[in-house]
VORO-916837 format. One record per residue: x, z, y of N, C-alpha, C in turn; residue in three letters; residue number from 1. Coordinates in steps of 0.001 Angstrom, whole numbers, plus 500000, padded with zeros to 6 digits. Atoms other than C-alpha are relative to their C-alpha. Layout:
<rs>
n_X,n_Z,n_Y,ca_X,ca_Z,ca_Y,c_X,c_Z,c_Y,code,pos
X,Z,Y,X,Z,Y,X,Z,Y,ALA,NUM
...
</rs>
This chain:
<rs>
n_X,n_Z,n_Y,ca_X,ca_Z,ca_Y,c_X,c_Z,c_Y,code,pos
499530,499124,498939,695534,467488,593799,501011,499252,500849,UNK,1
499347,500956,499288,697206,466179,596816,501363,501466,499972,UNK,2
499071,499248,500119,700533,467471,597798,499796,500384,501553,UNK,3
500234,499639,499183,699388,467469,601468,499115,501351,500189,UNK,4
500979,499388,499761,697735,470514,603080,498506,499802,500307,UNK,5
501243,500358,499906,694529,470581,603355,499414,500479,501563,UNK,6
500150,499457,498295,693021,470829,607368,499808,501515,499903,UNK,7
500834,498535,499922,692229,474015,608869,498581,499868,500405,UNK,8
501793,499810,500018,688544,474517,608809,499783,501115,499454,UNK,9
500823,499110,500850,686605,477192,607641,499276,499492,498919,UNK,10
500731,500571,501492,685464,477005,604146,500684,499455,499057,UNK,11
498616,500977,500788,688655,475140,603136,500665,500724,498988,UNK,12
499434,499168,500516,690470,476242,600671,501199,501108,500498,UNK,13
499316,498931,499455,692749,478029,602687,499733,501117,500421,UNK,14
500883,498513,499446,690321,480279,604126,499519,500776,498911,UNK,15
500479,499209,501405,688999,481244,600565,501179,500489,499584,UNK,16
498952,499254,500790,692724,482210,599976,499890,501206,500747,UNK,17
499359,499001,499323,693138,484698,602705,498389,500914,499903,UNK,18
501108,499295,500335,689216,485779,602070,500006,500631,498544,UNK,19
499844,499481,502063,690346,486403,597759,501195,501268,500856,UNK,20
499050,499020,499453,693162,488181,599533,499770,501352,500567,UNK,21
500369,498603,499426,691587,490511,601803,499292,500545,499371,UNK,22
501478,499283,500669,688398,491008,599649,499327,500566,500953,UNK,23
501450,499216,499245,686043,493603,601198,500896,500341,501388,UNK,24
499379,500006,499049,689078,494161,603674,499886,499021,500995,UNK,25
500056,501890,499417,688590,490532,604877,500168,500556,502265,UNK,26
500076,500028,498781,687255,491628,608349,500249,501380,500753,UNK,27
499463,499077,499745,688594,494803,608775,501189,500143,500485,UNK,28
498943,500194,499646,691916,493810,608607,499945,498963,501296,UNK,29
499946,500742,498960,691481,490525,610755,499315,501342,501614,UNK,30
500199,499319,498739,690281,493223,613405,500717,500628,500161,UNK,31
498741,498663,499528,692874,495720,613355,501073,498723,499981,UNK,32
498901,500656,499317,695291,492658,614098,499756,499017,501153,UNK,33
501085,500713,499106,692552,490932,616580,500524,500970,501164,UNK,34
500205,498546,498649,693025,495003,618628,501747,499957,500047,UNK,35
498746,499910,499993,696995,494715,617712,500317,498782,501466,UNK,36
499669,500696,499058,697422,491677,619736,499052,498228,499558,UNK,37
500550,501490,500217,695020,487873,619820,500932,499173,498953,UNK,38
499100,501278,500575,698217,485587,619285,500442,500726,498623,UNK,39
499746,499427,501978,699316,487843,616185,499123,499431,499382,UNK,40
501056,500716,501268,696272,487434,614520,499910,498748,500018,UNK,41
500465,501516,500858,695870,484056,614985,500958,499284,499225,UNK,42
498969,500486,500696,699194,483319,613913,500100,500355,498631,UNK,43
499781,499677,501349,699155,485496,610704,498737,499204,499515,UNK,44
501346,500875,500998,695446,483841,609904,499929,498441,500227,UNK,45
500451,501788,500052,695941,479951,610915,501419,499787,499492,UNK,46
499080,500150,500354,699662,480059,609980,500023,500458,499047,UNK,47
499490,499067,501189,700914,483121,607294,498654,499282,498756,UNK,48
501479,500178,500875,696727,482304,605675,500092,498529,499545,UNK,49
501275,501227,499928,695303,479045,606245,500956,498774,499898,UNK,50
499031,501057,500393,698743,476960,606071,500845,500239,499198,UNK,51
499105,499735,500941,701285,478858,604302,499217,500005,498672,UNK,52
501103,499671,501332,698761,480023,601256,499562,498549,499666,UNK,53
500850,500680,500705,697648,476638,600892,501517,498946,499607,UNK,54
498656,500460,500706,701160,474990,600088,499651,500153,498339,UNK,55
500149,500504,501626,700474,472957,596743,501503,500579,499357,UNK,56
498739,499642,500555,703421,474309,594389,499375,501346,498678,UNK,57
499892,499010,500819,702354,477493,592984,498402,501008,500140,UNK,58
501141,499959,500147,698741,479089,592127,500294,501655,500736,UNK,59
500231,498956,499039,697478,482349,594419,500696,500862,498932,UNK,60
499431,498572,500427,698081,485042,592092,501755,499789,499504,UNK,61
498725,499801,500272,702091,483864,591848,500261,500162,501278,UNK,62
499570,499795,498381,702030,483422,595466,500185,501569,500408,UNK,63
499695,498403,499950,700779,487198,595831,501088,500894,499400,UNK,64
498983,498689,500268,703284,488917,593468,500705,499788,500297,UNK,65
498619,500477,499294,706180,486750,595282,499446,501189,501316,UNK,66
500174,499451,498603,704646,488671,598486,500129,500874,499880,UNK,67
499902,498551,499973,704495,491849,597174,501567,500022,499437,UNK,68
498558,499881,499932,708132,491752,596023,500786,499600,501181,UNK,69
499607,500044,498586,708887,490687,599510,499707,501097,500838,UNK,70
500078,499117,499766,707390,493018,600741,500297,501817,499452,UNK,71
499417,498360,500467,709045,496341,598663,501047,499666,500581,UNK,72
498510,500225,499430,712224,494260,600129,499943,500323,501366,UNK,73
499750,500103,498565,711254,494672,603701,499409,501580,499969,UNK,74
500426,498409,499791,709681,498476,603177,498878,500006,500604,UNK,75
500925,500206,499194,706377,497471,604249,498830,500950,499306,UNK,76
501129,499356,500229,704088,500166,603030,498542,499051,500115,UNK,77
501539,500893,499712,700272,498773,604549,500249,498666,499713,UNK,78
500297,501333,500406,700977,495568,603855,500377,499613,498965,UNK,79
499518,500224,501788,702561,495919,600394,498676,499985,498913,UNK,80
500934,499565,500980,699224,497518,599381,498731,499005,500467,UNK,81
500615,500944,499905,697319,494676,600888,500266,498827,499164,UNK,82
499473,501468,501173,698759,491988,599015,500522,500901,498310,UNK,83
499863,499474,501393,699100,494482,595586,498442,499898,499891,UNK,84
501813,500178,500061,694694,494448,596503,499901,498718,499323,UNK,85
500244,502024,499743,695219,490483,597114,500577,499511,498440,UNK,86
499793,500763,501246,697227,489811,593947,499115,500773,498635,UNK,87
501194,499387,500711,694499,491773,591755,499263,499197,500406,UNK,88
500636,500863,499935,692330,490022,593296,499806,498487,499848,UNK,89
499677,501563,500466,693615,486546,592844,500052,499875,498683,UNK,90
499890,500380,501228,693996,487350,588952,501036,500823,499476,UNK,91
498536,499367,500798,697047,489257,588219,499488,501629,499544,UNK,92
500211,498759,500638,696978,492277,585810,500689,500968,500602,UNK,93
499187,499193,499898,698339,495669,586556,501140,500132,499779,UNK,94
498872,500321,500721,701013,495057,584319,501072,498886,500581,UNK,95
498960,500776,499647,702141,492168,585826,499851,500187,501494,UNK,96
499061,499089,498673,702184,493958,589271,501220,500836,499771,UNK,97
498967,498405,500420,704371,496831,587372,500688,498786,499497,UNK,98
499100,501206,500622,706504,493646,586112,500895,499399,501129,UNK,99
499327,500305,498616,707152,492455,589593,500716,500973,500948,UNK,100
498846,499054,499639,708308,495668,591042,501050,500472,499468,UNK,101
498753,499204,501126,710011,496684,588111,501607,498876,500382,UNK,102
499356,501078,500273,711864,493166,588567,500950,500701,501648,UNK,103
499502,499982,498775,712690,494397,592432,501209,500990,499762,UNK,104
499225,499250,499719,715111,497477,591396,501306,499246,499889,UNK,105
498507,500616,500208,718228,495570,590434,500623,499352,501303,UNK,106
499819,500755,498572,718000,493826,593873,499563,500652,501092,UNK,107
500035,499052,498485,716589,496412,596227,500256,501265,500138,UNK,108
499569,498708,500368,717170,499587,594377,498856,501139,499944,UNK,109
501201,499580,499904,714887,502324,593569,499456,500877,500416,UNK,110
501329,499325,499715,713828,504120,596076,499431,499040,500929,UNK,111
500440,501265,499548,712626,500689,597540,498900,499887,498642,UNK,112
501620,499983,501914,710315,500538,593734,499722,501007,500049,UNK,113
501295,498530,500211,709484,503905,593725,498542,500328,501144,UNK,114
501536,500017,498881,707628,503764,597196,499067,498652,499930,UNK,115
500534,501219,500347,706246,500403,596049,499354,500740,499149,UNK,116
500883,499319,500400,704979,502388,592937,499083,500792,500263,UNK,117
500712,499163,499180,703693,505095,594962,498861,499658,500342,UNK,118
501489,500672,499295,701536,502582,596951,499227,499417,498582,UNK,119
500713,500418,500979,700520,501084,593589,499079,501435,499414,UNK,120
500901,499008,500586,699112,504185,592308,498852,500759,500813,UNK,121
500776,499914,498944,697503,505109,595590,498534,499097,499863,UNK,122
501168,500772,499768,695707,501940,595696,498815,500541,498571,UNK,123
500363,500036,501633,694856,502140,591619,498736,501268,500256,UNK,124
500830,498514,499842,693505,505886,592256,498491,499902,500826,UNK,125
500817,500188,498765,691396,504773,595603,499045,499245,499028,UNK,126
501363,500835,500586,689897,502085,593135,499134,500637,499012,UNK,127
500933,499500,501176,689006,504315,590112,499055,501034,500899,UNK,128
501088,499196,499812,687578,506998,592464,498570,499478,500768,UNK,129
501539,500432,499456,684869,504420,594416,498811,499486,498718,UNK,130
500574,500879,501202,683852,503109,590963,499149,501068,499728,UNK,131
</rs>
């Protein structure tokens, strides 16, 4: 493994991060930030995706639960429960989602974790009832 990034291209591993990430969301989301504004999206998908995500250091599913504890810190509802999808999807258990918020009350307090839980059980619910 190099320590350099790897180009942007499609197909690269960077793009398979932010495609494990979105999952079935993949192009749903890239459109509802395509109709938000062009330069957004391209910035969150060739920057936030396709360069940040591929930073050698630390494997996707630690990357995700660092994001989702960033995100209960900034109060980001929709995008908490995108990256709680994304770090499931990269590998991480339930448990060690409920490990990472749990970790957020001492430092953000809890009704900053409780609406973080909230969205966790939301999503959880949404998944058992398509199954």
């Amino acid at each position: 493994m190099t320590d350099q990034p790897v180009s942007n291209t499609e197909g690269s591993p960077q793009a398979r991060a932010r495609e494990v990430i979105f999952g079935r969301q993949h192009d749903r989301i890239i459109e509802r930030l395509e109709a938000l504004d062009p330069t957004l999206a391209a910035f969150t998908r060739e920057f936030a995706y396709d360069t940040v995500y591929d930073l050698p250091g630390l494997d996707l599913k630690t990357k995700e639960l660092i994001a989702c504890a960033l995100l209960v810190s900034l109060g980001s509802p929709p995008e908490l429960r995108t990256h709680l999808r994304g770090a499931l999807n990269a590998g991480a258990t339930e448990a060690e989602l409920r490990g990472a918020l749990l970790l957020c009350v001492p430092y953000l307090g809890f009704p900053r974790v409780v609406g973080a839980f909230e969205v966790l059980r939301h999503h959880l619910e949404d998944g058992q009832q398509k199954e």
